[in-house]
C-alpha positions in Angstrom: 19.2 -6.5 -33.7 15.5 -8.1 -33.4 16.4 -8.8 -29.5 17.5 -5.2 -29.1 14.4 -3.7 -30.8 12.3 -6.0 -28.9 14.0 -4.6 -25.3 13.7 -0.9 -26.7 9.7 -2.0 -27.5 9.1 -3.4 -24.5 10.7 -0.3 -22.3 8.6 1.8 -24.4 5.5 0.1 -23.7 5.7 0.2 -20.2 6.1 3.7 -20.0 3.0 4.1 -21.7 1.0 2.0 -19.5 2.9 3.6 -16.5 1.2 6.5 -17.8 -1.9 5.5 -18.5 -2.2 3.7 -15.3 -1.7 6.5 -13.0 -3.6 9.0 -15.2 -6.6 6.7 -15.1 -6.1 6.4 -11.5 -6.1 9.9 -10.4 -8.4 11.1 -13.2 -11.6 12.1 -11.0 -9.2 14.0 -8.7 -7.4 15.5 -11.8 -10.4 16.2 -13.8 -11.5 18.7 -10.7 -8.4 20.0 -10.2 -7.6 20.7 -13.6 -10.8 22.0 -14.4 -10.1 24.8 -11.3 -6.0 25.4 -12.5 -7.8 26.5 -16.1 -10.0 28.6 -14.4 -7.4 30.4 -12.1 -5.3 30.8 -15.6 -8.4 32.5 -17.4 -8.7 35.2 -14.6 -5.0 35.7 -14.4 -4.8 36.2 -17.8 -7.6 38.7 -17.9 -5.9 40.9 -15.0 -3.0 40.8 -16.9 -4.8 42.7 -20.3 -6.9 45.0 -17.5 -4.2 46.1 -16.1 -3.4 48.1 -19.2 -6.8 48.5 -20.4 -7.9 52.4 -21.1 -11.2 52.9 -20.2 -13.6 52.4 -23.3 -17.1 52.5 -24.4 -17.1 48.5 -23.7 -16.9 49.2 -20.0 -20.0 48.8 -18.7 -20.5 45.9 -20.7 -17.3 44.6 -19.0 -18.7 45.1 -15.5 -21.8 43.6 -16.4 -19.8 40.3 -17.4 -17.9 40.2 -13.9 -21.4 40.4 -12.3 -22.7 37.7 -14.2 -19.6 35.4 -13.7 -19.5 36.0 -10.3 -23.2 35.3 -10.2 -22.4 31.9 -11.2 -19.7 31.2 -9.1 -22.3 31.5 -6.3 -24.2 28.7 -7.6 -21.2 26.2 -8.3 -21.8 22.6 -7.7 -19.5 20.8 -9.9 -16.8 20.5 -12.5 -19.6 21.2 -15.4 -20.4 24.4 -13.5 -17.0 25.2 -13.6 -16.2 24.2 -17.4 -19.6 26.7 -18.1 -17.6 29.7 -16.0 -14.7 28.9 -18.1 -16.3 29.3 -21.2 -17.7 32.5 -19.4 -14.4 33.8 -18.9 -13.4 32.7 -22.6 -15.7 35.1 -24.0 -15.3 38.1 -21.6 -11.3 37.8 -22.8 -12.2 38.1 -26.0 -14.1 41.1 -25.9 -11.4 42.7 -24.2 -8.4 44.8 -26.4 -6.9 47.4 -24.0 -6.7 47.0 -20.4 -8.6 49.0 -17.0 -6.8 49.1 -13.8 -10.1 49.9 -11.5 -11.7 46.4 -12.7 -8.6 44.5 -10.9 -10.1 44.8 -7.4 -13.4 42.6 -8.6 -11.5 40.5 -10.7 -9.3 39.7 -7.0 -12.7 39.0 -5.9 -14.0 36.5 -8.1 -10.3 34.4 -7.3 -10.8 34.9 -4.0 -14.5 33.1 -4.6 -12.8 30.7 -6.5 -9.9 30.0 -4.1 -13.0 28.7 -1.4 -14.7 27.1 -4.7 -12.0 24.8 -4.2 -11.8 24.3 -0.9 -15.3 23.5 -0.7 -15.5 21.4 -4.0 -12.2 19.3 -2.7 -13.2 19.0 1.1 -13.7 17.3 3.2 -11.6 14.4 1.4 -11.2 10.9 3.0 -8.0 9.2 2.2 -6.2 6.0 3.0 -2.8 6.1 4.1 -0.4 3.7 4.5 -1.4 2.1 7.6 -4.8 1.7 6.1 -6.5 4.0 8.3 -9.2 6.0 6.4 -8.3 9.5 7.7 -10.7 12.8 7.0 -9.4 16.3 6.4 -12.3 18.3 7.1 -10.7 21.6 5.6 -7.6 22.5 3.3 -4.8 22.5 5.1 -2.9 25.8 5.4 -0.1 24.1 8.6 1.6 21.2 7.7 4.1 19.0 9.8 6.6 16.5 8.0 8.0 14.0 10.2 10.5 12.8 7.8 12.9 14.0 5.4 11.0 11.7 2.1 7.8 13.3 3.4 9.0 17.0 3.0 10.0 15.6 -0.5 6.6 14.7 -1.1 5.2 18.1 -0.4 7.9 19.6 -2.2 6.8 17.5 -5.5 3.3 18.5 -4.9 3.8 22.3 -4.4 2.4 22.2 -0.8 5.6 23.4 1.0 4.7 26.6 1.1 2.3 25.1 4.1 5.2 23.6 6.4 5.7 25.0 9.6 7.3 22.5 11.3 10.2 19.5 10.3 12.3 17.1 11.5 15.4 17.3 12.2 17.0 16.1 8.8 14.9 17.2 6.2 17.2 19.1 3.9 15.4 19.4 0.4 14.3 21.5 -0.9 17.6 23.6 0.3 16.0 26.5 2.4 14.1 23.6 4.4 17.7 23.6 6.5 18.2 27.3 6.4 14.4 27.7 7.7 14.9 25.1 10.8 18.5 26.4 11.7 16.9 30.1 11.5 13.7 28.9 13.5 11.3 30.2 10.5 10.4 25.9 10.7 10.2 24.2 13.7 12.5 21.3 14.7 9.9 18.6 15.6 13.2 16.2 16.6 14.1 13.4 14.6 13.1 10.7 12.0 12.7 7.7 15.3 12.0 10.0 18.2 9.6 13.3 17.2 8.9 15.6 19.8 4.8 15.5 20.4 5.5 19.0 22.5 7.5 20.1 19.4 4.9 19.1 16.7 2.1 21.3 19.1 3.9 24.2 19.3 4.0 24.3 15.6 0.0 24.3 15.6 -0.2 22.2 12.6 -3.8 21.3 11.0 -1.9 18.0 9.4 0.8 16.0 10.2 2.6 13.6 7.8 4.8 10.5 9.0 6.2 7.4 7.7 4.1 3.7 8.0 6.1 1.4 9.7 8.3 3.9 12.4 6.6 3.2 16.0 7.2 6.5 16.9 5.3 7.8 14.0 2.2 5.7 14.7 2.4 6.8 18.2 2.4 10.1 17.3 -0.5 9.6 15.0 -2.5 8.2 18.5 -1.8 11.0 20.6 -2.4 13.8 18.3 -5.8 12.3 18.0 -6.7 13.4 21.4 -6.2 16.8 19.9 -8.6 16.6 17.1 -5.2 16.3 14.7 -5.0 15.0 11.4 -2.1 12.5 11.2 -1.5 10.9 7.5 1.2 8.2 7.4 2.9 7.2 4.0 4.1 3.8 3.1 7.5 3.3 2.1 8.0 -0.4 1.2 8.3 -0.3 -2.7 8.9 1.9 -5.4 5.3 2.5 -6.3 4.6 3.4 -2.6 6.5 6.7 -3.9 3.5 7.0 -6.1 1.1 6.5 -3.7 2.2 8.7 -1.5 1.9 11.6 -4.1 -1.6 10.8 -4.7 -1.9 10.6 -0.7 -0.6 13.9 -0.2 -1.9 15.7 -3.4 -5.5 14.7 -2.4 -4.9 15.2 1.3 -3.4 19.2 0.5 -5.8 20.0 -2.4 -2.7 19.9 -4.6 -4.3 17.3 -7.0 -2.9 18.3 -10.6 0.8 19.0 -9.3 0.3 15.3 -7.6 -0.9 13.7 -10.8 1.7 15.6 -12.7 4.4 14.2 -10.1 3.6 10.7 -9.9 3.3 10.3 -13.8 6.5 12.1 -14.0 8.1 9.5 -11.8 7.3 7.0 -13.2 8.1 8.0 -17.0 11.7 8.5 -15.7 11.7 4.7 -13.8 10.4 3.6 -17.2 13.5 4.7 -19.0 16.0 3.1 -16.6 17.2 0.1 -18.3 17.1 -2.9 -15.6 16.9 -6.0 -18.1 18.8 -7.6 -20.6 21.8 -7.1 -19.3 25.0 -9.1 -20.1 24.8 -9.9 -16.5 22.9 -9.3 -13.4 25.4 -9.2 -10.1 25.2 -10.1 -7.0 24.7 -7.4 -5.0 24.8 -6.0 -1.0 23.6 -2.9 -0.1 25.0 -1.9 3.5 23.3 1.2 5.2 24.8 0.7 8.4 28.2 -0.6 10.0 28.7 -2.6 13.8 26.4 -4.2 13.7 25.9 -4.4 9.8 22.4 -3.4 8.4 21.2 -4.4 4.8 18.9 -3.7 2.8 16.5 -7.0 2.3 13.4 -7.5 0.4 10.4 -5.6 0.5 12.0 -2.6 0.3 12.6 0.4 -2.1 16.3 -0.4 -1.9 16.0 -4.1 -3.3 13.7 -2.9 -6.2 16.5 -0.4 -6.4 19.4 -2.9 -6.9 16.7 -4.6 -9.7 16.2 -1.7 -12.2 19.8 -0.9 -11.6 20.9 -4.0 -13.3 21.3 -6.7 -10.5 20.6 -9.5 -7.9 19.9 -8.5 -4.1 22.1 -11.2 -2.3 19.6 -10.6 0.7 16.6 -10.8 -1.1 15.9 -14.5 1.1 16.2 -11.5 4.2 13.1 -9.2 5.1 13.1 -5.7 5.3 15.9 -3.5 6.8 17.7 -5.8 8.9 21.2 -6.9 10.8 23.4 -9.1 9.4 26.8 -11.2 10.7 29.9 -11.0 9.3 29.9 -14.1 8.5 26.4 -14.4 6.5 28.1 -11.6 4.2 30.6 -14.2 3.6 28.4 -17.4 2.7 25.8 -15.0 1.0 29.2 -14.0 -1.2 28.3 -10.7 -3.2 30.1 -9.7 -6.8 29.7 -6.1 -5.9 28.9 -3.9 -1.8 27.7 -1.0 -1.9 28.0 1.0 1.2 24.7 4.0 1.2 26.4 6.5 3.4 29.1 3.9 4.4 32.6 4.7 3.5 33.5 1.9 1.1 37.1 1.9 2.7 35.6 1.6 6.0 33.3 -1.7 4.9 36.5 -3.4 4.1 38.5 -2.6 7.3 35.3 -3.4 9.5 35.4 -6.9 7.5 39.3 -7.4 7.7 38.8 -7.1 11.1 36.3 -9.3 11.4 37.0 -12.0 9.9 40.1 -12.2 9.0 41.7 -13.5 5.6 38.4 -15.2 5.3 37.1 -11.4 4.2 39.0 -12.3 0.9 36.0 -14.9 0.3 33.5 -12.1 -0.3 34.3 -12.2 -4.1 33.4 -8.0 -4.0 36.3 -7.5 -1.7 38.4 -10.2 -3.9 38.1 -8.1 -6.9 37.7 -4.6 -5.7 34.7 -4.2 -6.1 33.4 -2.5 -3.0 31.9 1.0 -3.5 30.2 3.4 -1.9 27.2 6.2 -2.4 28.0 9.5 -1.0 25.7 12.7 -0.6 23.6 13.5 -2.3 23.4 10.6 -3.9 23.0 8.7 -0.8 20.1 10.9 0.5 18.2 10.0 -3.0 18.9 6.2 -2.6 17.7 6.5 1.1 14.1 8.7 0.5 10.9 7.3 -0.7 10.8 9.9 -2.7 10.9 10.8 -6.8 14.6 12.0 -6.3 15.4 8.5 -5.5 15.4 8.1 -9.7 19.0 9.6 -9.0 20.0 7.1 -6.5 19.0 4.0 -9.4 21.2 6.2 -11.2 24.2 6.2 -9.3 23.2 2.6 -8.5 23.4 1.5 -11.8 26.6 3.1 -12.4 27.8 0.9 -9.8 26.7 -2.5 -10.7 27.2 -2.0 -14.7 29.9 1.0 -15.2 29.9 0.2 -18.9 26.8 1.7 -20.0 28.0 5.3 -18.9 31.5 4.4 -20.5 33.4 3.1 -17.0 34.3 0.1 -15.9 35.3 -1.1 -12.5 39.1 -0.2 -12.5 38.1 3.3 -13.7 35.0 3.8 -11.5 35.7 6.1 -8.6 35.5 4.4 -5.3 32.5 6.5 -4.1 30.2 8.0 -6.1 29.2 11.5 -4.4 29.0 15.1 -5.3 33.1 15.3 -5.8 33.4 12.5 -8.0 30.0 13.0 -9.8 28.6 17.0 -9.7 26.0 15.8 -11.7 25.2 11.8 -12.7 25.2 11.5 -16.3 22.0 11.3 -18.2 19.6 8.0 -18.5 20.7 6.3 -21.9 18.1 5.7 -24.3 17.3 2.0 -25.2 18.8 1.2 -28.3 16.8 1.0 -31.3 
């Protein structure tokens, strides 16, 4: 019981410090942002009461109010400037009981002023993406490109996609991100390893966001700056690179607070994924591609998947996303294959084939233990993104069955949107 209470304290605590640490380091950013949300809230709210307002005696005193506010959003310098228009704002809502329809068109005015407040308290903004490159956006950007599916994600999480006129060719969250390229409302910038430059100009972005680590992104990132273009790219190695990203693109979009918000979201939910102390800790494959076979080595999101899940990455002596043998599957001699968009049925005829009876040495094929994660699933275990919380998920469900009540004879084969509509919730550590 001690040893349980101690795993249940020790989860807890690093969700705490998860949260701490990324509040602490986005607090500047967050403190600005948050400080402008309030202020958009105030005037929204007070439209909301004019709107209905008769006019009274108190009218002129209500003009005279708006005047003075928006006097002093000519003179803004700083947060404290804006915390001073709040309390402004506080006291003008106060004063009000009834609402005035002809005071809406100044009160538009003052968030319109407020709208370039922003823009001009928040850029220019240098960030550093994951190439290292120290890359300045000299305005907020109102025509974003997303060169991968994990980076429309990323502005999805942030609230930015409301800016994206242009994708690639797979990006397919949120849902009308498909509808919107197959329609032509987004433009099809080609895909993930070969973007169209030609594509990406037609689009006349102001930013464009790629992946660290794709050639052809980094490529694109050299040509576009010819054209005075932007180009941010986002690491993708580990987990917390998910993180950074948010924080990348939240400070790079002016979407600061949702970014904040995001990232310590995230990683509350990877906090409450149990991924020690278990009974056991399998050895375990993860194959994203078949002939020739491609795994899923260390340093990357994947392996740190297969360790919160609950297990062992047999390839964690490999680097990166790489091609394997037949034969080094056999001597590396997994408990438990997990195909990420591979048919499980299809891994073990490729390695029947192969190799023989010798496939029978591969203790997962032995004891039938060679599954496989279907969409969406798969998509979330493939993205650098927060939905890839899912994918540990459906993960985990693999490699230890018995904390969601299965086992591996009653485990479904491949766990997808047929088998599993919806995963089943995170369990609690025990107390």
């Amino acid at each position: 019981m001690s040893n349980s209470r101690g795993k249940t304290q020790i989860i807890y605590v690093a969700l705490i410090l998860a949260i701490l640490s990324i509040s602490l380091s986005g607090y500047m950013l967050y403190r600005t942002s948050s400080e402008l949300t309030k202020t958009y809230d105030k005037l929204t709210d007070l439209s909301n009461k004019l709107d209905s307002l008769n006019k009274t005696q108190d009218y002129q005193k209500i003009l005279q109010s708006i005047e003075k506010i928006n006097n002093s959003l000519n003179n803004v310098a700083s947060v404290d400037d804006l915390i001073n228009i709040t309390e402004q704002i506080n006291l003008l809502k106060a004063s009000l009981n009834e609402s005035q329809t002809n005071l809406l068109n100044q009160l538009n005015k003052l968030e319109e002023k407020i709208r370039k407040l922003e823009e001009r308290i928040l850029f220019p903004v240098t960030v550093t993406d994951g190439s290292g490159d120290k890359i300045i956006i000299q305005s907020k950007p109102m025509r974003i490109v997303s060169l991968a599916p994990s980076v429309t994600e990323i502005l999805y999480y942030v609230n930015a996609t409301d800016r994206l006129v242009g994708v690639d060719s797979y990006s397919n969250y949120p849902e009308w991100v498909a509808d919107a390229r197959a329609n032509g409302t987004l433009v099809d910038v080609g895909g993930f390893f070969n973007p169209s430059v030609e594509a990406i100009l037609s689009a006349n972005p102001d930013l464009v966001i790629g992946v660290d680590g794709v050639t052809a992104h980094q490529q694109v990132k050299q040509i576009l700056k010819a054209y005075g273009i932007p180009v941010i790219l986002l690491p993708q190695k580990s987990l917390m690179d998910i993180k950074e990203s948010l924080l990348i693109v939240g400070s790079a979009t002016g979407n600061i607070d949702e970014a904040v918000k995001a990232a310590i979201s995230f990683e509350s939910s990877l906090a409450r994924i149990k991924y020690a102390g278990y009974a056991t800790t399998p050895k375990v494959a993860i194959i994203v591609w078949l002939n020739p076979i491609w795994i899923a080595g260390n340093s990357t999101f994947q392996s740190e998947a297969i360790f919160w899940a609950g297990g062992v990455n047999v390839f964690e002596n490999y680097t990166g996303w790489t091609t394997i043998s037949p034969e080094e599957l056999v001597q590396a001699a997994p408990d438990i294959i997990v195909g990420v968009g591979v048919n499980s049925t299809s891994i073990v005829e490729f390695l029947t084939q192969q190799l023989g009876n010798a496939a029978q040495q591969i203790p997962a094929i032995a004891n039938n233990r060679v599954f496989c994660i279907g969409y969406p699933y798969s998509d979330m275990l493939s993205r650098p993104s927060p939905r890839i919380i899912d994918g540990i998920v459906a993960l985990q469900l693999i490699i230890h069955p018995e904390i969601y009540g299965y086992n591996y004879t009653t485990l479904p084969a491949c766990i997808n949107s047929t088998s599993f509509p919806t995963l089943p919730s995170i369990p609690l550590a025990s107390p």
